[in-house]
C-alpha positions in Angstrom: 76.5 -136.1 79.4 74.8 -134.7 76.2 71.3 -135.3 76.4 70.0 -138.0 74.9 72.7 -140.1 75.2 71.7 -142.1 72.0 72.7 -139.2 70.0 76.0 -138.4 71.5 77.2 -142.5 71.7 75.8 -142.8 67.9 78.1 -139.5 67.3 81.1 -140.9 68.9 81.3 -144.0 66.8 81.5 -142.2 63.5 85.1 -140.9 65.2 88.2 -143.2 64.4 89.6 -145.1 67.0 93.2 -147.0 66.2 91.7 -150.2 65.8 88.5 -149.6 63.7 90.4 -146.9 60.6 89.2 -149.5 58.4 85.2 -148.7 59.1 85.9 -145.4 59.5 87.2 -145.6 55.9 84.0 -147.6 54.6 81.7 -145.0 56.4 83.7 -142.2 54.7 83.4 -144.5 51.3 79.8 -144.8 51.8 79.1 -140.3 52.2 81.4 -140.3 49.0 78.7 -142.8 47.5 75.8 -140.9 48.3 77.1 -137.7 47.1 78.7 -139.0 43.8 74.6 -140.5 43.5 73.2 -137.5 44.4 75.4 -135.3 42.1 74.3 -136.9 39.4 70.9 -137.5 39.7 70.6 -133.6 40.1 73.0 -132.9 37.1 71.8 -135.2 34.7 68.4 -135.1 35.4 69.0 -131.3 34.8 70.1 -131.5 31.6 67.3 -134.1 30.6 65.7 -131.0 31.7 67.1 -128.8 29.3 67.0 -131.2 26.0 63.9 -131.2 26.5 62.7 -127.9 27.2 65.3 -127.1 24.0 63.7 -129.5 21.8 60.1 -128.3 22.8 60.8 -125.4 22.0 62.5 -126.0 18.7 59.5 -128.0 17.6 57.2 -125.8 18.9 58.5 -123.3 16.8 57.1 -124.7 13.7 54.3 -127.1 14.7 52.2 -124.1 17.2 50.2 -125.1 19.8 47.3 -126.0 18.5 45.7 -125.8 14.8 42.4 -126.1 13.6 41.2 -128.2 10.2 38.1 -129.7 8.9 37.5 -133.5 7.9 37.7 -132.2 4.5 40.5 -131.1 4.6 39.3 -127.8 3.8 38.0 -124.4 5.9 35.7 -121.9 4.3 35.1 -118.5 5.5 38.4 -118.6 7.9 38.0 -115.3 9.2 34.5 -115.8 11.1 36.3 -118.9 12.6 39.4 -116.6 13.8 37.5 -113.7 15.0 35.4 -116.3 16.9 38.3 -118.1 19.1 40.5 -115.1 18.9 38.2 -113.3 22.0 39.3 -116.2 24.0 42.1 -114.5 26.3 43.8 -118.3 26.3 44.3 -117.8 22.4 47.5 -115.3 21.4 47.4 -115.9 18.2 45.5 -117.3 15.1 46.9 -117.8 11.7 45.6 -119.7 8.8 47.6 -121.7 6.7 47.6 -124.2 3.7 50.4 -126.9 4.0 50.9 -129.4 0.9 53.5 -131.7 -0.3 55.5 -130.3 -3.0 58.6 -131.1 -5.6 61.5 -128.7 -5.2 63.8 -128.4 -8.3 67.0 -126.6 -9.5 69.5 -127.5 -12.5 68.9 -130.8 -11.6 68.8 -131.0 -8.0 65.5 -132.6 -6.8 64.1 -132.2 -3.1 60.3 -133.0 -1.9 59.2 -131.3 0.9 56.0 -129.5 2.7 55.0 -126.0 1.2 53.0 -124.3 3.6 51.1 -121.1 2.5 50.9 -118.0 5.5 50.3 -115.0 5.4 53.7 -112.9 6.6 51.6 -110.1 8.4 50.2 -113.1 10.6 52.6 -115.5 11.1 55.0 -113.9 13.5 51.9 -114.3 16.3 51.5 -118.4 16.2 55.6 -119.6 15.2 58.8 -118.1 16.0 59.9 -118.6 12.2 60.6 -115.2 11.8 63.1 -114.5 14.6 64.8 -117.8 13.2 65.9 -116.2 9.4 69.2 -116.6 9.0 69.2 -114.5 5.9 66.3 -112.1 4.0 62.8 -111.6 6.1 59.4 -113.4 6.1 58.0 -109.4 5.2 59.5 -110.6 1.6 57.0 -112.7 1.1 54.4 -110.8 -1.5 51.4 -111.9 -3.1 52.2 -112.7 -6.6 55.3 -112.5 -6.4 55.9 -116.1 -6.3 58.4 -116.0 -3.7 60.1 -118.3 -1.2 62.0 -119.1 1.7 63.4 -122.4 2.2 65.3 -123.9 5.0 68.6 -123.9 5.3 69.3 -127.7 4.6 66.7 -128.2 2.2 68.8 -124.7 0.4 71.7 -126.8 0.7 70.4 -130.0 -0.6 69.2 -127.9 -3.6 72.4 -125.9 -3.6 70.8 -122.0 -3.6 70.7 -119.0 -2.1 69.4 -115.5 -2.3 68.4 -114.3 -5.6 68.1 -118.2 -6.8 65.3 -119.0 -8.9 63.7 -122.6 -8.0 59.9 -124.8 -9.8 57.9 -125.9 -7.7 56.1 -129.0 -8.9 52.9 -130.3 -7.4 51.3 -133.5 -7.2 48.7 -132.6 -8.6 48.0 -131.5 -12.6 46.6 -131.8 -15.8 45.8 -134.1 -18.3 46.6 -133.3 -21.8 47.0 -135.4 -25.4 51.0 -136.5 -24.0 49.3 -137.6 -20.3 49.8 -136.2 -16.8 51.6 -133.1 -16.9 52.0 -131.7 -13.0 51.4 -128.2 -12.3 54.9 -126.1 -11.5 55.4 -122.4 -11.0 59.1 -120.6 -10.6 59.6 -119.2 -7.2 62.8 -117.0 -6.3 64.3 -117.4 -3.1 64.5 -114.5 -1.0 65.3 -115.8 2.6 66.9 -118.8 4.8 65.5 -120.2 8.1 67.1 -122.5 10.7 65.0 -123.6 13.6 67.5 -126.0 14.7 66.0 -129.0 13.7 67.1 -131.3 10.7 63.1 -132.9 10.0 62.0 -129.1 9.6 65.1 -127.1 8.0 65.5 -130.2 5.4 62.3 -130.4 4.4 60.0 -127.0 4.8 59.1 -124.1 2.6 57.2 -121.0 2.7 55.3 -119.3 0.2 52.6 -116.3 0.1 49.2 -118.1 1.3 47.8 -116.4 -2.1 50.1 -117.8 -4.0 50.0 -121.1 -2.3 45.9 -120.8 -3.2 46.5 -120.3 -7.1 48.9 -123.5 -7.1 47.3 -125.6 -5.2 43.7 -124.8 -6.6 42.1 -123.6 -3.0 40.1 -120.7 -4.3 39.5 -118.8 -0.8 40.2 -122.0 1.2 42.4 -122.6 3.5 44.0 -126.1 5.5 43.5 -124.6 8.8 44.4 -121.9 11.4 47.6 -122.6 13.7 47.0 -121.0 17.4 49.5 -119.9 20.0 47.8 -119.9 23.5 49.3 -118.1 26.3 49.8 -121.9 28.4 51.3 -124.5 26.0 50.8 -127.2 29.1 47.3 -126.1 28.8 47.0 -127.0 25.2 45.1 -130.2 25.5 42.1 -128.5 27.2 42.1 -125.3 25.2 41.7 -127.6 21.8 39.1 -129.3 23.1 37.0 -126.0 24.6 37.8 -124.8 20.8 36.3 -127.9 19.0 33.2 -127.7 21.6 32.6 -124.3 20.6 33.2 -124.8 17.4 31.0 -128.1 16.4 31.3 -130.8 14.6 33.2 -130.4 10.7 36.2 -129.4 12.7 38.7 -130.8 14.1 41.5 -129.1 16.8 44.3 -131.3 17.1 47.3 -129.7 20.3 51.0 -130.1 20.0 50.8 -133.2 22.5 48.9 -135.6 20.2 51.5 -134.1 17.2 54.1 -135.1 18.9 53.0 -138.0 21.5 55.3 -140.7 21.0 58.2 -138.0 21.0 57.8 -136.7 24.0 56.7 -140.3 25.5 59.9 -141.5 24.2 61.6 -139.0 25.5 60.4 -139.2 29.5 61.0 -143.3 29.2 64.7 -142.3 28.7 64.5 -139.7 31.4 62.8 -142.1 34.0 65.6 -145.2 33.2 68.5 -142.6 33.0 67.2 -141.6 36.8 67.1 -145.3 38.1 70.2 -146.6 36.5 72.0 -143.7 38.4 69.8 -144.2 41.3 72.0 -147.8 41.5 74.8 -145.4 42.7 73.1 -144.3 45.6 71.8 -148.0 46.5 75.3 -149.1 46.1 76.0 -146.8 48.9 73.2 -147.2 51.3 74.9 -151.2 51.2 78.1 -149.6 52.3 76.2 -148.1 54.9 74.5 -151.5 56.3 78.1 -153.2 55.8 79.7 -150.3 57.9 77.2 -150.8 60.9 77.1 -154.2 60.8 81.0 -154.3 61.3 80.5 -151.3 64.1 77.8 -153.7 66.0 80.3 -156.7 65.7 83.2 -154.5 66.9 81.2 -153.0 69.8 79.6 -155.7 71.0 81.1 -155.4 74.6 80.0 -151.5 74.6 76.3 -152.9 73.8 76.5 -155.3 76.6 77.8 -152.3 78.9 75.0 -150.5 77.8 72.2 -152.8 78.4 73.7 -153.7 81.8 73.5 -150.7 83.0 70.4 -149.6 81.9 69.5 -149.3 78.2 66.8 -150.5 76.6 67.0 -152.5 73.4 65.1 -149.6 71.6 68.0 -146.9 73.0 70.4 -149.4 71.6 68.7 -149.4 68.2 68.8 -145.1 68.4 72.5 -145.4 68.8 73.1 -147.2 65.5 70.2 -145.3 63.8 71.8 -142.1 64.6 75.2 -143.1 63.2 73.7 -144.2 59.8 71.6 -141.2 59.8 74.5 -138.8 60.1 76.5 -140.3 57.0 72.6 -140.5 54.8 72.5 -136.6 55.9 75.9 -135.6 55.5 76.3 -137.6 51.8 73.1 -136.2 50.7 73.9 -132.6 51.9 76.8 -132.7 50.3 75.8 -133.8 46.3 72.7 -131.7 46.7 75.5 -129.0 46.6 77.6 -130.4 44.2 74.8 -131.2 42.2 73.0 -128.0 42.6 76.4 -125.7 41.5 77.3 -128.3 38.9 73.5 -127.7 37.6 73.3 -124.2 37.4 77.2 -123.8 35.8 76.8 -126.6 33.0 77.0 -123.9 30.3 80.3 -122.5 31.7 81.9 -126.2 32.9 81.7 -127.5 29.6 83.3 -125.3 27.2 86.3 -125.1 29.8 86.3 -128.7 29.8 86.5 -128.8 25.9 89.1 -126.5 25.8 91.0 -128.3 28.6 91.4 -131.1 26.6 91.0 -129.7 23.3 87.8 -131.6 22.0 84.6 -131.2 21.3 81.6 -133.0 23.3 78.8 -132.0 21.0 80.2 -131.1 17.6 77.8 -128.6 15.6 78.3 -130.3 12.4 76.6 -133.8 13.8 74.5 -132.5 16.5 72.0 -129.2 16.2 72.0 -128.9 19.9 76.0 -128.5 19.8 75.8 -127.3 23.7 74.5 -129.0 26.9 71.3 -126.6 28.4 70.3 -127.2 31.5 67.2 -126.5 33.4 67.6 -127.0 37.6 64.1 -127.7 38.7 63.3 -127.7 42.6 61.1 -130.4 43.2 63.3 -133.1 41.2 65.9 -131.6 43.6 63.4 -132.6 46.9 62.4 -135.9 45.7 66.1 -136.9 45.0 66.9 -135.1 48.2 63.9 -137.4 50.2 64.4 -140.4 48.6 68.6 -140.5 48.9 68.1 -139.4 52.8 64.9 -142.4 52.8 67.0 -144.6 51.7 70.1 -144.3 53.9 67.7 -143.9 57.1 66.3 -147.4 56.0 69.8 -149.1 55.8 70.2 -148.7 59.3 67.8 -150.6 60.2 68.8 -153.8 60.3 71.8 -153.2 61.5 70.4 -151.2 64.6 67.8 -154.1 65.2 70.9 -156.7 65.1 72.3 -154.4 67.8 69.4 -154.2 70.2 69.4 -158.3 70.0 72.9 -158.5 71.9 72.7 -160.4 75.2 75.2 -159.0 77.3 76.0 -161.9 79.6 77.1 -163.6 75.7 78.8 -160.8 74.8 80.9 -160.5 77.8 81.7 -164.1 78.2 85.6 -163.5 77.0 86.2 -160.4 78.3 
């Protein structure tokens, strides 16, 4: 006989026999359970995974890593500053930057928005702006010139394109003998961005950091310098080695703190979506208790054979153990690779899908993320993996104890 025995009698049970079909049919439902569970923990988990890293990179597009201001709201003599942190081999890239609230206007058409002053020459090295124009180039953008590039919505909302000519009102102004009278400058539009964000392409502009200066009244000031570090996860310590060396009258603020409640939000969601679909698998470590609890009530004259010749209540407890453990293994094996192919071929599942059934899941005119990214990562894979298998080896329990407490003299008694 196979050696140990536990393992070979805990095998055999798993096999139908005429009279028990219908547990062979619940241990069957219960694998099904576990991989269904398994499948899609790993899938949607994945593309959690992939929003996120989407978004983060969206919003990281405009916001940087980290940027440097001053309680006053303004920085002098930005240049020292930049040649001092730009030595730092964590910093990429330093570019300054004045960003203020301004009135967008054309025939009529009214939009506010943030104007933010750069400088084109440095702004490709903390934002990925550039690589985002959908028409003209950020090189446009000329001192003097009064030039600008708008978003694509906030182009929209104001109903212009290249070549347009829009004023640009700021909050701030004069007084004269007929009252406030706010300062405005015409600015032609000579290019179109789309980051793939509504809160940014609705409502941002860019303008010449000179020209910005003049309207704004900053004289050789700037709002700040944006940074792009080499380790974005890293960005919390950077900014705060930065405001160290830097002393007090500035203030380094990283794109966690920007966007804290965000992202917060946004693992909440991620940790509920993983327990309500962690039900799935629960519901199917039940099916395994209720599978060996009818196997120990239908084999309760095998136990008492057992234990009369021999085996030891803990043997008897291996047996059942065994049996559970071979449907947790064989369930979890099974949607890790499900899940794990379904994971890695999201991007070419769903558009066959959507033209299976001629619809469209995410449509591009409501959603800016029109297509479902995914990003597989390992150890979400292991602790699904661990705690699927955990929890099936744990449903045995019980039942195998429940087993090892058969007396075989009672169990016999009507045979």
């Amino acid at each position: 006989m196979f050696r140990p025995y536990e393992i070979f009698v805990g095998l055999r049970y798993l096999r139908a026999k005429r009279r028990n079909h219908f547990i062979s049919f619940i241990s069957l439902t219960s694998v099904l359970g576990i991989t269904v569970g398994v499948m899609a923990l790993i899938t949607v988990m994945s593309v959690m995974n992939g929003f996120e890293k989407e978004l983060r990179e969206r919003i990281l597009g405009m916001v940087s890593h980290a940027s440097i201001t001053s309680y006053g709201g303004r920085i002098e003599e930005w240049e020292n500053i930049r040649d001092r942190i730009i030595v730092d081999q964590r910093v990429l890239g330093a570019a300054p930057f004045i960003e203020k609230e301004g009135m967008l206007a054309r025939d009529g058409q009214l939009s506010g928005g943030m104007v933010r002053g750069i400088l084109p020459e440095h702004e490709p090295s903390v934002s990925d702006v550039g690589e985002k124009m959908i028409q003209g180039d950020m090189s446009q953008l000329v001192a003097g010139e009064y030039r600008v590039i708008l978003g694509s919505e906030l182009a929209r909302a104001l109903r212009v394109g290249l070549g347009d000519r829009v004023f640009l009102l700021v909050p701030e102004g004069n007084i004269t003998v007929a009252g406030f009278r706010p300062r405005m400058r015409r600015f032609e539009v000579v290019g179109l961005f789309e980051v793939g964000m509504y809160e940014y392409d609705r409502s941002h502009a860019f303008i010449h950091l000179d020209d910005a200066r003049n309207l704004y009244r900053f004289g050789d000031e700037i709002s700040g310098l944006r940074l792009k570090l080499d380790d974005m996860f890293r960005a919390p310590a950077v900014a705060r080695d930065i405001a160290a060396s830097l002393g007090r009258g500035h203030f380094v603020r990283d794109w966690t703190r920007q966007h804290a409640n965000f992202f917060a939000a946004l693992q909440i969601e991620k940790t509920v979506m993983f327990i309500i679909l962690f039900l799935i698998v629960a519901v199917a470590a039940f099916n395994i208790i209720s599978t060996l609890v009818m196997v120990v009530n239908d084999k309760r004259s095998d136990i008492a054979v057992l234990r009369t010749i021999g085996s030891t209540p803990r043997s008897i407890m291996a047996v059942f153990i065994v049996q559970g453990t071979v449907i947790g293994f064989v369930g979890t094996l099974l949607g890790l690779a499900f899940g794990v192919t379904l994971a890695l071929n999201v991007d070419q599942i769903v558009p066959w899908l959507e033209e299976l059934f001629q619809t469209e899941f995410l449509p591009a005119d409501v959603y800016y993320i029109s297509d479902l990214p995914s990003e597989l990562r390992w150890p979400d894979v292991g602790r699904i993996a661990g705690i699927a298998f955990t929890l099936s080896v744990l449903s045995t329990l019980y039942p195998a104890w429940r087993a090892s407490r058969t007396q075989p003299a009672e169990a016999l008694r009507y045979e």
